[in-house]
N, C-alpha and C positions, 0 to 999 in steps of 0.2 A: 250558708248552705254549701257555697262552691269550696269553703275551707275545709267542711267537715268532709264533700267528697276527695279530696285530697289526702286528707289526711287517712280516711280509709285506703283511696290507691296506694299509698307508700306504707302502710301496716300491710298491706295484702301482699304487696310485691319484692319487700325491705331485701331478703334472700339476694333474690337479682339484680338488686339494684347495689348493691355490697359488692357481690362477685362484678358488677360490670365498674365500680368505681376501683378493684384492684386488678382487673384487668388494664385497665387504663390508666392504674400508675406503673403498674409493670410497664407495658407498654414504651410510656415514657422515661424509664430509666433504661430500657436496652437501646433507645436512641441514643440519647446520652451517651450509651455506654461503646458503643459503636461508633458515636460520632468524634469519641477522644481516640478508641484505636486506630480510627483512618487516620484523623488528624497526626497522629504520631509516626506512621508509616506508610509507604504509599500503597493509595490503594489499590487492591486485586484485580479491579475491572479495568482499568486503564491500559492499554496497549503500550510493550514495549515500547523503545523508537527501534528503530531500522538500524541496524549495525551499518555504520559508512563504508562501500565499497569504494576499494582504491583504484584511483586511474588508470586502467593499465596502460603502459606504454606502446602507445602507435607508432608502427614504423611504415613509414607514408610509401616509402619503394614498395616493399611490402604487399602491400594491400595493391596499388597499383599492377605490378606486378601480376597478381591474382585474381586481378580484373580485365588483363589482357593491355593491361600499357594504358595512357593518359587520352593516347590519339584515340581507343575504344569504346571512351568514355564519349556519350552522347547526352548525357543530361543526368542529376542526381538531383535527388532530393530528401530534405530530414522529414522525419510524422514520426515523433513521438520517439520509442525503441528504435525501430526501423530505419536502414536506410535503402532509400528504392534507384537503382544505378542502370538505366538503360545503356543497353549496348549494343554498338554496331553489328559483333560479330562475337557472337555468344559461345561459338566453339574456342576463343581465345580464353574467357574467362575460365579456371579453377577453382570452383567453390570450396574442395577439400584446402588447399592452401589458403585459402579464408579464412578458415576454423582453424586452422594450425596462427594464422595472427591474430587469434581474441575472436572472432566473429563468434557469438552465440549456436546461431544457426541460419540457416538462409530458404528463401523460396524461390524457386527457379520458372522464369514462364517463357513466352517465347522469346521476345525480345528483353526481358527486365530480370534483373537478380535484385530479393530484395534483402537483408542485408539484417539480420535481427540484432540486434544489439543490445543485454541484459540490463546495464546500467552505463551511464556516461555517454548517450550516445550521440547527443550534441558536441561535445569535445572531441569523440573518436570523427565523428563527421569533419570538423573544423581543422583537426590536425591533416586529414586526408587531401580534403577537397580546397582548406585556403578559409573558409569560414563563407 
């Protein structure tokens, strides 16, 4: 009895059951068929890498200089891009002269200039301050 209702459902449904069995070798040949063209070249979705920026050359007087002298300098500190340079005496510091030695851009508040720095800013820090 459970055979002969079978066998009616698959005479009644055969249409769909057809198109769903070459949808679903379709299917599985554009995997296939897409898993050899990734495999052969890289794929689309994957992000660049990052072109390596070069060190630029710190010139520690320089920067100093721009900060109002070494004696002006009351504490610095790295986070990240940034370097944060408390100063005694803020009308000393030139932040335009900054930006003419590589600095990015800077943020000025009362006592603190902070110091942006795009890429390398560990190293620019390290050459400046001694490490």
């Amino acid at each position: 009895m459970v055979v002969s209702e079978f066998g009616d459902f698959v005479n009644a449904n055969l249409v769909w059951i057809i198109i769903l069995g070459v949808a679903l070798l379709l299917f599985i040949a554009a995997l296939i068929v897409f898993r050899i063209r990734v495999g052969a070249g890289k794929p689309k979705w994957k992000k660049k890498k990052k072109e390596e920026i070069p060190l630029p050359s710190v010139d520690k007087s320089e920067y100093l200089l721009a900060l109002g002298g070494e004696d002006n300098i009351l504490s610095k500190q790295l986070t990240g891009s940034r370097i944060s340079v408390k100063l005694a005496d803020m009308e000393k510091a030139d932040p335009e002269k900054l930006l003419q030695a590589g600095v990015s851009s800077y943020i000025k508040m009362s006592d603190r200039l902070i110091l942006v720095i795009k890429a390398h800013a560990e190293e620019v820090y390290n050459s400046i301050f001694g490490g």
